[in-house]
N, C-alpha and C positions, 0 to 999 in steps of 0.2 A: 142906606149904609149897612144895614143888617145884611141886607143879600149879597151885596161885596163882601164882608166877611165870611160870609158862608163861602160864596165863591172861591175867595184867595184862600181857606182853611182847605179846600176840598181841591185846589191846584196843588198846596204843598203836597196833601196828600199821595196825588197820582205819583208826582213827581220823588216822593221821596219812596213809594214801591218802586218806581222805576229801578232806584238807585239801591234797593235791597235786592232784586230781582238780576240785575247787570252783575251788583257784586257777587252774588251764590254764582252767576254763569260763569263768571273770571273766575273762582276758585277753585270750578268743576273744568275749565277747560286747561287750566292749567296744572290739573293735578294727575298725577301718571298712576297713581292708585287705583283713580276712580275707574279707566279706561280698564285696565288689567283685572279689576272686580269684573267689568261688567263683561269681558273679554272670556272670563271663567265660566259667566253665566247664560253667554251665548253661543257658548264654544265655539269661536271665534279661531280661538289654538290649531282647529283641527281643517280652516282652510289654509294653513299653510305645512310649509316642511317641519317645522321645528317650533318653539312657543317662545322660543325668542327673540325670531324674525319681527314678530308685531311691538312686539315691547322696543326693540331699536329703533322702529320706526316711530311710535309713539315719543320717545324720547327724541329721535331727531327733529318732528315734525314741534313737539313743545318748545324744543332750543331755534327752529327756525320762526316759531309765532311770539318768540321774543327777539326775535336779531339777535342771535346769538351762534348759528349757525347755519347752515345752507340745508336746502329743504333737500328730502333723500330722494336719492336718484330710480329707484322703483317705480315713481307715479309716471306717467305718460303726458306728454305734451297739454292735453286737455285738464287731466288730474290737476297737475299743478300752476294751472292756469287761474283753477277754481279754489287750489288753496292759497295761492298770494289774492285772492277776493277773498275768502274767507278769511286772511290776514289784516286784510285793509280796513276789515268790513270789524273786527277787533278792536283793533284800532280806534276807530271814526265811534265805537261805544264805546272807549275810553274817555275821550274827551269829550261827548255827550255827557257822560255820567258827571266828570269833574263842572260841566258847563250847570246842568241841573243841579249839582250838589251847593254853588254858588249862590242861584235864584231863586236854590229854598232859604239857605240861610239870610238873603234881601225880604224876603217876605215872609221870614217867621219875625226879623225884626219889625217892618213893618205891621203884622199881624200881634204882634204883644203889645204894638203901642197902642192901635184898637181897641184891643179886646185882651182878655187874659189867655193865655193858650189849652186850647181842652185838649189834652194826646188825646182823650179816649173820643172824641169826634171823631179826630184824625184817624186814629188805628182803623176805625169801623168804617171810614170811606178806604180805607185800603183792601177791609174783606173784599166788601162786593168785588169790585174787577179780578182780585185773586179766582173767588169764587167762580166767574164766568171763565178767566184761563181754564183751571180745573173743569169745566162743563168743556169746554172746547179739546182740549189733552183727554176726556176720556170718552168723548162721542164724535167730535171730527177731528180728530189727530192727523190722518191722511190727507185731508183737506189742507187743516192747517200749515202741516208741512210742506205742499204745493204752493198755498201762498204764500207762506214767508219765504221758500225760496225765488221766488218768482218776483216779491216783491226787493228783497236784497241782493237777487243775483239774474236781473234782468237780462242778462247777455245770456243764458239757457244754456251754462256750461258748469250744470249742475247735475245732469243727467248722464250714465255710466252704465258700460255693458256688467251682467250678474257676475263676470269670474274677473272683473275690476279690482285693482288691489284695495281702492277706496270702497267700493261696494262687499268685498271679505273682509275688511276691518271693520265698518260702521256700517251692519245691516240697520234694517229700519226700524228694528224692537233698542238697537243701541241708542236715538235719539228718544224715542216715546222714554226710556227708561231714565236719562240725563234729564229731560222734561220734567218728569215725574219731582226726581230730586229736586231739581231747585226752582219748584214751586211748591213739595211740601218744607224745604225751608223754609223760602219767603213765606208762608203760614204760621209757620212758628214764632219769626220775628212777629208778626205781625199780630197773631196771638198775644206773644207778651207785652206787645206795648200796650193791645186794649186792655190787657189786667193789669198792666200799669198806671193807664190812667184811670180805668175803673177804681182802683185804691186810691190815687188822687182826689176824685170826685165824693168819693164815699169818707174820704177824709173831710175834706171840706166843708160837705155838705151837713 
């Protein structure tokens, strides 16, 4: 019985990074700031005519990955092949999230009728895997970003010539640096829930 609670404490856990991790990525792809910062910091501006060009497109592209509008007419046949997958593929972590948001709340009830609930267990099996993302984002990034395309966009129409509108808006320091963000978010959440429960504990105790 012991090991199954350990088990089910350390399944909420993954699962409820998961759902810290998906939320920071929905706020960063949906926010036209973030794009426009990192647009300033990769001078992004200067492969096109004007520094407004990309910002409409940004704003088109956020109004069409909410159905809200039609995706802009710039990208090329393949482009926007890969961005209604990159839509879908949205999407389908939307309802994952709301899906695992559900089967943590079944077995945190579950898990308090067991046992008392320790966050700070919980927080601290959230480091580790944080931990290894961060070991992976800063020593195979390159890697990783071949797999996860490859593994989300098996059709290999993910792949674009260098003067691609897609490839002048999100060079490949634009991803490592959105990476970067929101996983030193999810650190922080995740930081403060262990000195959350760590004052839990030391209350208690």
């Amino acid at each position: 019985m012991k090991i199954f609670k350990l088990l089910l404490a350390f399944f909420i856990a993954i699962n409820l990074l998961s759902i810290i991790v998906l939320v920071n990525t929905h706020r960063i792809i949906f926010n036209k700031n973030v794009y426009y910062n990192q647009f300033n910091k990769l001078n992004v501006y200067d492969n096109f005519k004007d520094n407004e060009t990309p910002k409409l497109i940004i704003n088109s592209t956020i109004g069409f990955f909410r159905s809200e509008s039609e995706l802009s007419n710039v990208f090329t046949k393949n482009e926007s092949s890969h961005m209604h997958d990159v839509k879908s593929l949205i999407n389908k972590l939307r309802y994952f999230a709301l899906v695992n948001l559900i089967v943590i709340i079944l077995c945190l009830i579950l898990l308090i009728k067991l046992e008392k609930l320790s966050v700070f267990r919980m927080s601290l099996s959230m480091l580790l895997p944080l931990t290894l993302l961060s070991l992976l984002l800063i020593f195979w990034f390159n890697k990783s970003f071949v797999l996860f395309h490859n593994l989300f966009f098996p059709q290999g129409n993910w792949q674009f010539p260098v003067d691609s509108t897609l490839i002048r808006l999100f060079p490949e320091m634009f991803f490592f640096n959105l990476a970067k963000i929101i996983i030193i978010r999810s650190l922080i959440i995740s930081f403060g829930l262990t000195i959350i429960g760590l004052n839990n504990k030391t209350r208690q105790s």
